[in-house]
Backbone as CSV, one residue per row, in Angstrom:
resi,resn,N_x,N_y,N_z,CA_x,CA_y,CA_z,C_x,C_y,C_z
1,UNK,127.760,-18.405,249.101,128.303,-17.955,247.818,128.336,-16.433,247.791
2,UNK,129.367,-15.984,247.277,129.248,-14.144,247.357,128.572,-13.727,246.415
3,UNK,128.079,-13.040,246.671,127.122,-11.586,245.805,127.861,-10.921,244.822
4,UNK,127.561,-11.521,243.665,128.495,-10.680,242.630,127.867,-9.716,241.607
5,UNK,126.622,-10.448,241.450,125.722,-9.865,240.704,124.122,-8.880,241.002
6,UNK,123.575,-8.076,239.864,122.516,-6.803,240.729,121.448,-7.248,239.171
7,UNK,120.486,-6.838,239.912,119.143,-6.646,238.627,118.753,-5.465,238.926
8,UNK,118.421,-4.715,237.974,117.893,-3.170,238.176,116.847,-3.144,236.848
9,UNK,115.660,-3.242,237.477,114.458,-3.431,236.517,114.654,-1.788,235.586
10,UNK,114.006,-1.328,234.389,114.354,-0.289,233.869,113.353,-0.025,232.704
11,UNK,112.499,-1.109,233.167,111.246,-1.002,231.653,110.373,-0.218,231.818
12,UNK,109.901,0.426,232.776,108.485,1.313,232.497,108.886,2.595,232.062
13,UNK,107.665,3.517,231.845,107.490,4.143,231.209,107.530,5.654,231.654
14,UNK,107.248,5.675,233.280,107.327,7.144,233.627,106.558,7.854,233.655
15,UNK,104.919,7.377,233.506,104.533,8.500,232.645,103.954,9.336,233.866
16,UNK,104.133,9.102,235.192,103.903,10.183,236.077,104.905,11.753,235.863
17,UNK,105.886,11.384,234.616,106.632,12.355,234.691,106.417,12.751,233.092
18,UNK,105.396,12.546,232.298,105.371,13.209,231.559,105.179,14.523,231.119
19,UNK,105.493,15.421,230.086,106.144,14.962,229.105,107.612,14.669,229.054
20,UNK,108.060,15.311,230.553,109.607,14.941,230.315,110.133,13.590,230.283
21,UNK,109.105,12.209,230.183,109.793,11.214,230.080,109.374,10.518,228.385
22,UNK,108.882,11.431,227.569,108.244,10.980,226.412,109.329,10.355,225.366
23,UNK,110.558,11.098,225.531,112.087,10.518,225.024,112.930,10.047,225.506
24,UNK,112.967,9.991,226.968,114.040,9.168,228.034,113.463,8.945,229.233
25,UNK,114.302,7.943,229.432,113.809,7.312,230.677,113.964,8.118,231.972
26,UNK,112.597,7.414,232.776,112.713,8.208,233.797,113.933,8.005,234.821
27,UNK,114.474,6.883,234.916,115.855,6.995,235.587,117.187,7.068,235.158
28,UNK,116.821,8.144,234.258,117.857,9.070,233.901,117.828,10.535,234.059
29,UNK,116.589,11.040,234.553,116.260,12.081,235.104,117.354,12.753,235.977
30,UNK,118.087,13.439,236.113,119.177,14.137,236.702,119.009,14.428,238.533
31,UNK,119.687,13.844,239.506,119.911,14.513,240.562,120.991,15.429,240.847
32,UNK,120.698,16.771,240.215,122.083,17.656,240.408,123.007,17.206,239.003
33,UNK,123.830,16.546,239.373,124.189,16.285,237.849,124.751,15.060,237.634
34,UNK,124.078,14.073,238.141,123.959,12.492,237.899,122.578,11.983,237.250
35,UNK,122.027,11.135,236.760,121.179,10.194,236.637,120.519,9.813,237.555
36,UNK,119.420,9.679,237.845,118.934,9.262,239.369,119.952,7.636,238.961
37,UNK,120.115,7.119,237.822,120.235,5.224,238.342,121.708,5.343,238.419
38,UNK,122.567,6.228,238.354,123.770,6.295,238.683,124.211,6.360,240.083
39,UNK,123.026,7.203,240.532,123.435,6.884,242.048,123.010,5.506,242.478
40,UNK,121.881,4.948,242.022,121.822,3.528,242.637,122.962,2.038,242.066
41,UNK,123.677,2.418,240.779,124.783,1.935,240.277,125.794,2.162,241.559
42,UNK,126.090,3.396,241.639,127.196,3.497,242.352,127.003,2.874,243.928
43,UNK,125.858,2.595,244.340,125.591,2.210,245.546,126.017,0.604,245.663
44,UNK,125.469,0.258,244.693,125.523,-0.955,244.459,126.997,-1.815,243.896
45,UNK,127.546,-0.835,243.594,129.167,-1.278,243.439,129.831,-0.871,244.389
46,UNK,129.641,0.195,245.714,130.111,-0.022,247.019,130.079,-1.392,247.406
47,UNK,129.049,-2.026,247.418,128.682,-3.025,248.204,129.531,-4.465,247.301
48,UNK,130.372,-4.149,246.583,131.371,-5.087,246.169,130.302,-5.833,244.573
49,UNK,129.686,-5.206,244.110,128.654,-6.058,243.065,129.472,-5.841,241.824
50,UNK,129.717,-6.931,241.041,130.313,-6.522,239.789,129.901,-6.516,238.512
51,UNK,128.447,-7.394,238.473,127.619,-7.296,237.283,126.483,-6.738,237.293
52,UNK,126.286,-6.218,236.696,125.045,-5.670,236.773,124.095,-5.717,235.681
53,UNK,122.810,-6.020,236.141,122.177,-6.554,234.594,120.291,-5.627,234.534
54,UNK,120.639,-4.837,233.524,119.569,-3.388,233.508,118.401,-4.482,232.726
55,UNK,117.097,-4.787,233.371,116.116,-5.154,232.505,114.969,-4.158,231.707
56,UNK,115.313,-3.983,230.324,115.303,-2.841,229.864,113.913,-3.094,228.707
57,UNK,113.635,-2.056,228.120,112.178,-2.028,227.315,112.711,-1.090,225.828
58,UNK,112.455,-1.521,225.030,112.561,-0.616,223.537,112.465,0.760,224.105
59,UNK,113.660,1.296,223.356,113.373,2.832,223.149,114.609,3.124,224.568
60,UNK,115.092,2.329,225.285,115.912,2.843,226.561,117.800,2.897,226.102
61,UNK,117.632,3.235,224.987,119.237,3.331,224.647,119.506,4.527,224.933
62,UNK,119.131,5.225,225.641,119.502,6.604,226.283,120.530,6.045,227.465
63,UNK,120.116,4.915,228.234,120.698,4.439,229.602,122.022,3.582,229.284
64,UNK,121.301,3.275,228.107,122.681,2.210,227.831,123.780,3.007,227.321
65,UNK,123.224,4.083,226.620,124.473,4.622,226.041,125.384,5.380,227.244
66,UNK,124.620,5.960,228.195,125.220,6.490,230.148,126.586,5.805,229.994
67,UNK,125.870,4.521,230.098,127.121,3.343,230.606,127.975,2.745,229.836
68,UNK,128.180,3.542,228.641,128.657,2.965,227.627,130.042,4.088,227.501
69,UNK,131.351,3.876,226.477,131.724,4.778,226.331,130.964,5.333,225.306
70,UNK,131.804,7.068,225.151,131.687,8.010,223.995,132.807,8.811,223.447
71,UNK,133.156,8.059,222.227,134.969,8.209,221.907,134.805,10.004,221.719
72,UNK,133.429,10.011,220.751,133.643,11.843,220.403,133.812,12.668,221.645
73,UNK,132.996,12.439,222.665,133.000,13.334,224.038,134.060,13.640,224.535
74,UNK,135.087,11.794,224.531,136.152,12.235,225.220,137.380,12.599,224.440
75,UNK,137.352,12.238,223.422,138.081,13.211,222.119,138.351,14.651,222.430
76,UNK,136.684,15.287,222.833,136.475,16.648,222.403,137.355,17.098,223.764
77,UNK,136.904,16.450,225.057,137.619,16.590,226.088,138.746,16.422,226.473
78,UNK,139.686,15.476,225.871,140.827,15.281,225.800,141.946,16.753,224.866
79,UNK,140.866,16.998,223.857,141.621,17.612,223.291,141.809,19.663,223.789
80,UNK,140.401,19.370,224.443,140.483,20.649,225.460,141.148,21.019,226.798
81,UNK,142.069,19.705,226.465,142.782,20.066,228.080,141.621,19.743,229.417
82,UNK,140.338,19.238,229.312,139.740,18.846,230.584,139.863,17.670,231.064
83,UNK,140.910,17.286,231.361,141.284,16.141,232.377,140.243,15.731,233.160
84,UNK,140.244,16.425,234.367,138.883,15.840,235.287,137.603,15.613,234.687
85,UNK,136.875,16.022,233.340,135.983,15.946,232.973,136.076,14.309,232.275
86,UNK,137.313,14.395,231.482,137.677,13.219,230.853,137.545,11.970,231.720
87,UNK,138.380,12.395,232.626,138.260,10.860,234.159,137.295,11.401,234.222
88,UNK,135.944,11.922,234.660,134.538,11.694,234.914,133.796,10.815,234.056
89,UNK,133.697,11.093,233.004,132.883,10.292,231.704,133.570,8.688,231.931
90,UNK,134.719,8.517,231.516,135.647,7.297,231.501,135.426,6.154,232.618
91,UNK,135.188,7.531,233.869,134.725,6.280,235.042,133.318,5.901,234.590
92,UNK,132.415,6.028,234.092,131.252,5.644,234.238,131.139,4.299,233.790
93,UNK,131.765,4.038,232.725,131.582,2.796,231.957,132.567,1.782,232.539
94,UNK,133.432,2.100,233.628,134.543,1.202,234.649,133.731,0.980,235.497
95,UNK,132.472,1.014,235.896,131.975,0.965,237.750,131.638,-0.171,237.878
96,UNK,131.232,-1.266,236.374,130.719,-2.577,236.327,130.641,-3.278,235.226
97,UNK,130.604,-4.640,235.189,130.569,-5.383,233.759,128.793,-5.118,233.716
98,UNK,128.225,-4.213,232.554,126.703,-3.814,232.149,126.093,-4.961,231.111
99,UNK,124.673,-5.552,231.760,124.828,-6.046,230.503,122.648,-5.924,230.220
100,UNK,122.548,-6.548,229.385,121.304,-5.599,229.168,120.294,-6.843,228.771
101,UNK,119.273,-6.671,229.154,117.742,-8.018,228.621,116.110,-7.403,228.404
102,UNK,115.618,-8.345,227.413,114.853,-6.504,227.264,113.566,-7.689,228.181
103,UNK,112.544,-6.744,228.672,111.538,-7.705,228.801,110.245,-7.320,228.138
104,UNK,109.817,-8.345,227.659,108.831,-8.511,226.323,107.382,-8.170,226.608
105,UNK,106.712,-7.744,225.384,105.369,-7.468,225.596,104.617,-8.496,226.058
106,UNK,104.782,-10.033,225.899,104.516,-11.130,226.293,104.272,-11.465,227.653
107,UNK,104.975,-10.684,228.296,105.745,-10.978,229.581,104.264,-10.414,230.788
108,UNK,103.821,-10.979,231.758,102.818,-10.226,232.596,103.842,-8.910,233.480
109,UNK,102.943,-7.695,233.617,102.985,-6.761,234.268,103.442,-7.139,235.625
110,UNK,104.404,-6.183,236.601,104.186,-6.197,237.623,105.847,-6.601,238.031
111,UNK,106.414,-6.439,239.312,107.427,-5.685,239.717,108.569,-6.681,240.062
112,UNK,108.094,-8.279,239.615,108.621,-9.883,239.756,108.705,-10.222,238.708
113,UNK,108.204,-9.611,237.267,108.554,-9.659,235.555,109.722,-9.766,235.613
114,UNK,110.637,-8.411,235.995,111.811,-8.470,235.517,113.234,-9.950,236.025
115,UNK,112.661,-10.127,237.059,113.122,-11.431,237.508,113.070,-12.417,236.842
116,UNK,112.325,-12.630,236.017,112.288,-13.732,235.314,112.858,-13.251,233.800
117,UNK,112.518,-12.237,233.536,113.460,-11.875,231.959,114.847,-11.732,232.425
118,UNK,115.303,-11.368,233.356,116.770,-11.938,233.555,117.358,-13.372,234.241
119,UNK,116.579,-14.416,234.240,117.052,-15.460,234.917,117.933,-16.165,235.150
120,UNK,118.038,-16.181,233.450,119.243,-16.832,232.786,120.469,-16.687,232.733
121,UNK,120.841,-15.200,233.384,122.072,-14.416,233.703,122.260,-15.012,235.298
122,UNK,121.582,-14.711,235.849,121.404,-15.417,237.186,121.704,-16.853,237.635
123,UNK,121.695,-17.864,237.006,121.994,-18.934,237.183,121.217,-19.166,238.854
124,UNK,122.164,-19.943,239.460,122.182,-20.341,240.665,122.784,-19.538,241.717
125,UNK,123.056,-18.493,241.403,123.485,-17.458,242.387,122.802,-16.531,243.541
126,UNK,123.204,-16.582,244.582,122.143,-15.268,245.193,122.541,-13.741,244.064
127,UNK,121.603,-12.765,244.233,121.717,-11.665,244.056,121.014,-10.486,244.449
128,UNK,121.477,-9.448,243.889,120.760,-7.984,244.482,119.351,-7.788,243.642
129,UNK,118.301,-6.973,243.697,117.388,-6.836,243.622,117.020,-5.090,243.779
130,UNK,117.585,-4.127,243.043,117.261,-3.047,243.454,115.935,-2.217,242.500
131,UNK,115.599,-1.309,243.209,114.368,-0.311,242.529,115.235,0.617,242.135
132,UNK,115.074,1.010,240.999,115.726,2.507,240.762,115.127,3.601,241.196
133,UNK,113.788,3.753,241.523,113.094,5.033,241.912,113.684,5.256,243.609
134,UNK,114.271,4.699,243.894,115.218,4.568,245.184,115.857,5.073,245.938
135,UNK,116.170,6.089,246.411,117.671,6.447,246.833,117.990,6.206,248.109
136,UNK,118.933,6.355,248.873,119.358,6.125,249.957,120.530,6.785,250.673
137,UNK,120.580,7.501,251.702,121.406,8.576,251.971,122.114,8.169,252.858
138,UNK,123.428,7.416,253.028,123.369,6.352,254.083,125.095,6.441,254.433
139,UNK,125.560,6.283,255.098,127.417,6.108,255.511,127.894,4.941,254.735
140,UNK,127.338,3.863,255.029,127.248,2.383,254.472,126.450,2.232,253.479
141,UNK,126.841,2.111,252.213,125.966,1.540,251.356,124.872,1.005,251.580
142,UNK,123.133,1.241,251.180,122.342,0.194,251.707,122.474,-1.079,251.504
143,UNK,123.557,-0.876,249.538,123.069,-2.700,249.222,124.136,-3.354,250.446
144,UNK,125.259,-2.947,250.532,126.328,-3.262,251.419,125.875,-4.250,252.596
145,UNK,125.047,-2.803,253.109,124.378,-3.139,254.706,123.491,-4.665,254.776
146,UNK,122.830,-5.015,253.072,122.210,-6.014,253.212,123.121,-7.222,252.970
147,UNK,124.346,-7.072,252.223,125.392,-8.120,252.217,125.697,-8.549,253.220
148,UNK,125.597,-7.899,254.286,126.900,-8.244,255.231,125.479,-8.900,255.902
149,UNK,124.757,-8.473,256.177,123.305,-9.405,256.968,123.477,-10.907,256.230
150,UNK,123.221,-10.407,255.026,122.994,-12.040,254.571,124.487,-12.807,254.883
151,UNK,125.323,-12.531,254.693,126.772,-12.905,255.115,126.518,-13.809,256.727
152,UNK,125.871,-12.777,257.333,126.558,-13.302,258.940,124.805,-14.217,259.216
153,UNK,123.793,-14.087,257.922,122.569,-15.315,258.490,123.147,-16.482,257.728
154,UNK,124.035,-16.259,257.304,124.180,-17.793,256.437,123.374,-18.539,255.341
155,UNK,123.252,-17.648,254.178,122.809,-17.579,253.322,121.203,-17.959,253.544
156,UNK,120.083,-17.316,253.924,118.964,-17.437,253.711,118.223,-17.303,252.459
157,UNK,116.960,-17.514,252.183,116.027,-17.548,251.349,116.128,-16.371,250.660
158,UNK,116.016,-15.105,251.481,116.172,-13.673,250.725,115.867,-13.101,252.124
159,UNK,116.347,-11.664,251.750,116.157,-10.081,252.822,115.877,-9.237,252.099
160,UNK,114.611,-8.450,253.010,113.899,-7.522,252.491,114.262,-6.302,253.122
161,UNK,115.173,-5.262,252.204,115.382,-4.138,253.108,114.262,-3.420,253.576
162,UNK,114.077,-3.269,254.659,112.985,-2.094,255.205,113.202,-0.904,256.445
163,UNK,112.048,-0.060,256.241,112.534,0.840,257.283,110.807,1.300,257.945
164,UNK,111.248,2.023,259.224,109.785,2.592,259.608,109.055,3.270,259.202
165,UNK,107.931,3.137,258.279,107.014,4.279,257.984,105.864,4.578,258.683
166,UNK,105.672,6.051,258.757,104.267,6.670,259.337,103.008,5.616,258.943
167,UNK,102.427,5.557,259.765,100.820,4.506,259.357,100.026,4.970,258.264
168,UNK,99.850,6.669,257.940,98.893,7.397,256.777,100.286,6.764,255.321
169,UNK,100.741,6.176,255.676,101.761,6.027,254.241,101.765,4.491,253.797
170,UNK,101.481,3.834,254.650,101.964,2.858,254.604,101.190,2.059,253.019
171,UNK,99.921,2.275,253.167,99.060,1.614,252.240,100.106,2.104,250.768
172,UNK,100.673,2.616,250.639,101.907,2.372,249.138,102.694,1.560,248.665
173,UNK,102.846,1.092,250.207,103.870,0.046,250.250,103.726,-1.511,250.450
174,UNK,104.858,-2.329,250.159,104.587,-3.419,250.348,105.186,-3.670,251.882
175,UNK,104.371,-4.273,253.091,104.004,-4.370,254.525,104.834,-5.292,255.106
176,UNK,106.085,-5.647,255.711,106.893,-6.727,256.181,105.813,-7.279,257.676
177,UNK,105.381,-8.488,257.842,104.887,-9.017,259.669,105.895,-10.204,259.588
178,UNK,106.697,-9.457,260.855,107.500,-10.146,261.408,107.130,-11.433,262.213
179,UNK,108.016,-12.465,262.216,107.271,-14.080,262.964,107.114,-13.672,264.489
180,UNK,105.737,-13.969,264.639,105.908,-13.509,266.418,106.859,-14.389,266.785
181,UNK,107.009,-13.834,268.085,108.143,-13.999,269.033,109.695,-13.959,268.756
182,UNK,109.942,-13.850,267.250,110.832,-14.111,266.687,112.082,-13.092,267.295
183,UNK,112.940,-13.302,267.488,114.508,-12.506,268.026,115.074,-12.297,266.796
184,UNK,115.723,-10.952,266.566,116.614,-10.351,265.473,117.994,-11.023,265.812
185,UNK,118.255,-11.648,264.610,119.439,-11.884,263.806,120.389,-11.224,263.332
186,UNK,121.600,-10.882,263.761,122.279,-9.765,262.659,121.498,-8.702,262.508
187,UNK,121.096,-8.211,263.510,119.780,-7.078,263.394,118.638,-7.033,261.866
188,UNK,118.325,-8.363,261.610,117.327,-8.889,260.726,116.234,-9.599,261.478
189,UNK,114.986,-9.673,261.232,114.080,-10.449,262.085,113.808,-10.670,260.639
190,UNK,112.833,-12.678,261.880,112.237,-13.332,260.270,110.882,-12.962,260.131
191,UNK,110.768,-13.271,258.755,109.850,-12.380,258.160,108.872,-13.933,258.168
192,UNK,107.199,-13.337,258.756,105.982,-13.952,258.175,105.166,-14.215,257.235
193,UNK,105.055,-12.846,256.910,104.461,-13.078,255.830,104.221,-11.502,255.191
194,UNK,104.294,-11.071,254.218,104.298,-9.635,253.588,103.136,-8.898,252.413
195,UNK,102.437,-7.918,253.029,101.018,-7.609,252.665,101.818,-6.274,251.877
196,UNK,101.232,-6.778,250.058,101.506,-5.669,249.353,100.189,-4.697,249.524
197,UNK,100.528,-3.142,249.295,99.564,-2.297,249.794,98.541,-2.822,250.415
198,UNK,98.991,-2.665,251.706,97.497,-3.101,252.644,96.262,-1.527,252.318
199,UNK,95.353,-2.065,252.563,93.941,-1.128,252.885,94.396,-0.465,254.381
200,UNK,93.974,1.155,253.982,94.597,1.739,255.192,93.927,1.102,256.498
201,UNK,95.056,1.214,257.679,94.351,0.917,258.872,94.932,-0.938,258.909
202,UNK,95.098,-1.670,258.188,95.401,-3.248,257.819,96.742,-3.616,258.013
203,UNK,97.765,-2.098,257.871,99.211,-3.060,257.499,99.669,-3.995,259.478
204,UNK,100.147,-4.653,258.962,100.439,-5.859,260.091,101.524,-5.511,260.858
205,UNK,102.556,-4.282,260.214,103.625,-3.199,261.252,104.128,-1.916,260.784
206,UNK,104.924,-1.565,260.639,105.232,-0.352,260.330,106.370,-0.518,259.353
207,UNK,106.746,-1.529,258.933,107.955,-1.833,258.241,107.757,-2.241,257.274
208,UNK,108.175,-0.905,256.056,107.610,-0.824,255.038,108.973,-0.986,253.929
209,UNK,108.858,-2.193,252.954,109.743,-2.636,251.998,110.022,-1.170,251.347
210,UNK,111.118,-1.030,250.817,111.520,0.061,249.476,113.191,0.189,248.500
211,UNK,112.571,-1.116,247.824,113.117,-1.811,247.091,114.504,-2.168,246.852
212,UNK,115.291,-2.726,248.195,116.122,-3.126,248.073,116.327,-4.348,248.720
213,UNK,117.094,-5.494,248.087,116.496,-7.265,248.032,117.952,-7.643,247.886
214,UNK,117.856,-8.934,248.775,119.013,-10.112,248.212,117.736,-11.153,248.181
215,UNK,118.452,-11.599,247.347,117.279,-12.762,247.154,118.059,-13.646,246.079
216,UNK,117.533,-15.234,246.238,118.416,-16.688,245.948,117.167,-17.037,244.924
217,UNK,118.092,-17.530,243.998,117.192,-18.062,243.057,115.559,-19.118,243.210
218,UNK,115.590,-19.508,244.803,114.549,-20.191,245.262,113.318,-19.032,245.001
219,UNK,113.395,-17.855,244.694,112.629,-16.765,244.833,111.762,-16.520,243.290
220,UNK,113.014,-16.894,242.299,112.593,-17.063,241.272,111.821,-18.322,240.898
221,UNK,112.292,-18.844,241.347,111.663,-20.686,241.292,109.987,-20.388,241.650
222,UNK,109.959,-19.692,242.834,108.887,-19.470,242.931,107.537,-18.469,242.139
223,UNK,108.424,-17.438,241.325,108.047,-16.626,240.605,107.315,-17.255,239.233
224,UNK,108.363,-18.464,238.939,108.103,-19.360,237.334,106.767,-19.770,237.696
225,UNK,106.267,-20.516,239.607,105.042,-20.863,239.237,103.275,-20.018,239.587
226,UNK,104.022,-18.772,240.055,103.326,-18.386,240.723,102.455,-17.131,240.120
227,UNK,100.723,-17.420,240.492,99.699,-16.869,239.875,99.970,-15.404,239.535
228,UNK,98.888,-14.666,238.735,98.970,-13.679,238.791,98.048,-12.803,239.805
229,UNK,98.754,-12.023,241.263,97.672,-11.238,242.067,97.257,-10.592,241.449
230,UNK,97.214,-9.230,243.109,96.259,-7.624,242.552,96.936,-7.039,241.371
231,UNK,95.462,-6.837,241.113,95.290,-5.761,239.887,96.057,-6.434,238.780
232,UNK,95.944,-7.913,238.593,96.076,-9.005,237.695,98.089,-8.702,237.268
233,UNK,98.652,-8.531,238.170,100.218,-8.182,238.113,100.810,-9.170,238.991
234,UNK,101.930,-9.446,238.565,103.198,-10.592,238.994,103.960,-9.998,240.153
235,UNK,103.289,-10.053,241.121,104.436,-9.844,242.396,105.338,-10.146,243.550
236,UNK,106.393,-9.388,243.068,107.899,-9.910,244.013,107.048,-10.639,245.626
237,UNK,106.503,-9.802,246.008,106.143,-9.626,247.247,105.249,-11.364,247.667
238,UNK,104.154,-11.937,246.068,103.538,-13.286,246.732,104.468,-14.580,246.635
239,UNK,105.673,-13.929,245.689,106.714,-15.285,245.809,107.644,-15.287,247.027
240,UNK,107.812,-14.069,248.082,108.357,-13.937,248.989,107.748,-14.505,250.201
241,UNK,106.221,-14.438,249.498,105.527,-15.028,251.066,105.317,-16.178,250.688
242,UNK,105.907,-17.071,249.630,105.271,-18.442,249.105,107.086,-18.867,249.418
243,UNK,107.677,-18.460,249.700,109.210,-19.065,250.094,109.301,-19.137,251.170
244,UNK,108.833,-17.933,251.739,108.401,-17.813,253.855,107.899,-18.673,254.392
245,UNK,107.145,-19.744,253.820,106.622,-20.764,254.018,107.391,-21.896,254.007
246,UNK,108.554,-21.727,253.924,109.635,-23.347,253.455,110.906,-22.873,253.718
247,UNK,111.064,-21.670,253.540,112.505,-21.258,254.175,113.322,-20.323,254.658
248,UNK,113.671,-19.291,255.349,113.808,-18.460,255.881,113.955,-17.073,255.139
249,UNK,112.934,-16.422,255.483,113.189,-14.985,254.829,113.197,-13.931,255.974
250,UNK,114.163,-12.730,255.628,114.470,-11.879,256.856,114.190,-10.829,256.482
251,UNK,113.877,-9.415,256.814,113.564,-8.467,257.024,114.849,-7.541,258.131
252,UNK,115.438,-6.712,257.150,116.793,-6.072,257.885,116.284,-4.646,257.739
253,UNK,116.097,-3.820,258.894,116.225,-1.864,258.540,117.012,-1.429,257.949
254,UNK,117.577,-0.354,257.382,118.460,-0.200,256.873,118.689,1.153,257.239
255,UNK,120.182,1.353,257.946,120.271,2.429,258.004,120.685,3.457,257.252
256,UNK,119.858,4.967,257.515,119.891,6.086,256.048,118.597,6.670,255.960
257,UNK,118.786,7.378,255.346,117.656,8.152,254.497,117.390,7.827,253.524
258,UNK,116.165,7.352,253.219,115.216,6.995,252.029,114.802,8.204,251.335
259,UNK,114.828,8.131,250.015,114.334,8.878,248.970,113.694,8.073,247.610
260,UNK,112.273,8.537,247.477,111.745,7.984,246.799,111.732,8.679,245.519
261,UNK,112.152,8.709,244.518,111.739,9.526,243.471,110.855,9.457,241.866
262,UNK,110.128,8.477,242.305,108.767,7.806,241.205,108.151,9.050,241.148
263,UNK,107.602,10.255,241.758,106.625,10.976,241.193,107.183,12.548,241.586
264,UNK,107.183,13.228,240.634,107.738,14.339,240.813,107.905,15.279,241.852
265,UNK,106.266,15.270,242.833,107.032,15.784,244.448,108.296,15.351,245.023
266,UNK,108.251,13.927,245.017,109.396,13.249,246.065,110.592,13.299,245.061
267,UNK,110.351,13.828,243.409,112.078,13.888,243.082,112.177,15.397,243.482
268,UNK,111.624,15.955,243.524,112.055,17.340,244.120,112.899,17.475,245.471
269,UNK,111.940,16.847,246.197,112.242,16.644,247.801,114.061,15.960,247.524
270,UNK,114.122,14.900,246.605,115.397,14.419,246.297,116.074,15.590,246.321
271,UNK,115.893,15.871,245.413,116.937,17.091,244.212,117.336,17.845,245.237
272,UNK,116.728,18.014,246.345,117.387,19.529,247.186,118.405,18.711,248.201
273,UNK,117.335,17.438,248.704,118.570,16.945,249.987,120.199,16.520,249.250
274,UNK,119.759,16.292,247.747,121.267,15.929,247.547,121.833,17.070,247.306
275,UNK,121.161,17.934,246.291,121.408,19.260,245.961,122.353,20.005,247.150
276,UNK,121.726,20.321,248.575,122.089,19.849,249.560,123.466,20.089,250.162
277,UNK,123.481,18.515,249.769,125.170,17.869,250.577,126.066,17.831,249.016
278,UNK,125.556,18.239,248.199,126.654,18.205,247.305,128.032,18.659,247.250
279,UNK,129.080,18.395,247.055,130.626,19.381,247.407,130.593,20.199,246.757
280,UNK,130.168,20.417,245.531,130.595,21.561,244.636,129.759,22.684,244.705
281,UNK,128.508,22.453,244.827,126.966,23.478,244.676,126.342,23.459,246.563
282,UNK,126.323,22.671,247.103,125.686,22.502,248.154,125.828,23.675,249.254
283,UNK,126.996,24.325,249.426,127.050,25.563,250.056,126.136,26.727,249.464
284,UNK,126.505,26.996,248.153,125.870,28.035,247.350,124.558,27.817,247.604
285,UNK,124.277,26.574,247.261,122.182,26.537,247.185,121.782,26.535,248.332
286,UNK,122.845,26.459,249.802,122.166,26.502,251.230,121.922,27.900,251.033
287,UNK,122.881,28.882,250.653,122.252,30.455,250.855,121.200,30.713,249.686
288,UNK,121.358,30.450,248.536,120.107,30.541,247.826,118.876,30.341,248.821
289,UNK,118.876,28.946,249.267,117.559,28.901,249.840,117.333,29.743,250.730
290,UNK,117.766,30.032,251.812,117.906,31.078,252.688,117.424,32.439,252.629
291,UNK,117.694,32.735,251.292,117.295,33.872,250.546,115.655,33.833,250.162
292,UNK,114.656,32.361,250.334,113.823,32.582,249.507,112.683,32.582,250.687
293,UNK,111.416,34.268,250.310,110.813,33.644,250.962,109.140,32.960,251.130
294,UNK,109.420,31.617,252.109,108.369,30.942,251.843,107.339,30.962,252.768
């Protein structure tokens, strides 16, 4: 069945970025002059996705309104003669059918919640699974790169995008162990079993999840029955290894550059590589930097 649809969890709170997240969300925080979740929108509609469904928390109508139109803006712009500004705004709210679910105080903590407050949109479909704190610097779309895997395994259980991380890092992450002996698929190997933050020195390889998923409603199925782990939170990661057990789950690299931007070092580190390659600014801020010294 094709991939039509994306979940992009959107409820927490940020508060590693306070006070600047005390009135908006943190993935709306600006890279250069996007939204950090605009770039993972736009990634995700490379990869042919046409719905997209934001699982969202009181107080996030800052995001919704992003994706929404704004007749005054483009009024004001229309009437100033800024064309290109006008097609800028206009595209935003064309990139996908948006649609929005809030998830409840009711609801247990933890990073497999939002899966289940959107279920119902989901039906019986495979779908995408992205992190917004995310980015990915890549030729090929990452979500893309994971379509076309799941495409040519013939619809499996789910794929866990991953890539190589240093061993002092790993304990952040959630840990892919590949099935011994197992041979790559579509350059995917199957996945054994997956250790969220291992204790340093523990993880089982170097292939470290960062949050990008296809995954079949068998995933959720498993989510409806499944306990609450560490640190008493609902995670993606024990319904992945409770499906690994009955039906094929894969583990694909993904090629690109990863950017993490949950805590304000690593959105910095963002801000410059895109800052960067940007067309419009990216020359200028190469000699800025150049100029500075460190």
């Amino acid at each position: 069945m094709k991939i039509r649809k994306a979940i992009i969890p959107v409820a927490g709170y940020g508060t590693r970025f306070l006070p600047a997240t005390k009135a908006q969300p943190k993935e709306m925080l600006p890279i250069v002059d996007k939204p950090t979740v605009q770039y993972v929108v736009e990634e995700i509609v490379a990869a042919g996705i046409t719905d997209i469904i934001f699982v969202t928390r009181r107080g996030n109508h800052m995001l919704e309104d992003h994706f929404d139109s704004n007749i005054e803006l483009e009024r004001q712009l229309e009437a100033a003669g800024k064309k290109d500004k006008l097609k800028l705004v206009q595209d935003i709210n064309h990139l996908a059918h948006f649609y929005y679910v809030r998830q409840t105080r009711d609801m247990p903590y933890g990073n497999g919640t939002p899966l289940l407050a959107a279920r119902e949109l989901i039906g019986d479909e495979p779908f995408i699974y992205v992190f917004p704190d995310d980015l990915v610097d890549s030729e090929v779309s990452a979500t893309k790169q994971l379509v076309q895997t799941y495409e040519k395994l013939g619809s499996p259980a789910a794929i866990i995008g991953v890539q190589e991380m240093p061993d002092d890092v790993l304990h952040l992450y959630g840990v892919v162990k590949p099935k011994k002996g197992a041979k790559k698929i579509a350059g995917a190997m199957r996945v054994e079993s997956v250790v969220e933050k291992p204790a340093r020195g523990t993880a089982p390889s170097n292939l470290a999840q960062f949050g990008r998923f296809v995954l079949t409603p068998d995933v959720i199925r498993a989510l409806e029955k499944q306990p609450l782990g560490k640190d008493n939170e609902l995670w993606l990661t024990d319904a992945l290894m409770a499906v690994a057990k009955k039906k094929p789950v894969f583990a694909k690299p993904v090629d690109g550059t990863w950017y993490t931007t949950g805590d304000p070092l690593n959105y910095l580190k963002a801000t410059i590589a895109f800052g960067l390659k940007h067309p419009k600014v990216g020359a200028d801020f190469t000699e800025y930097l150049r100029t500075l010294h460190i």
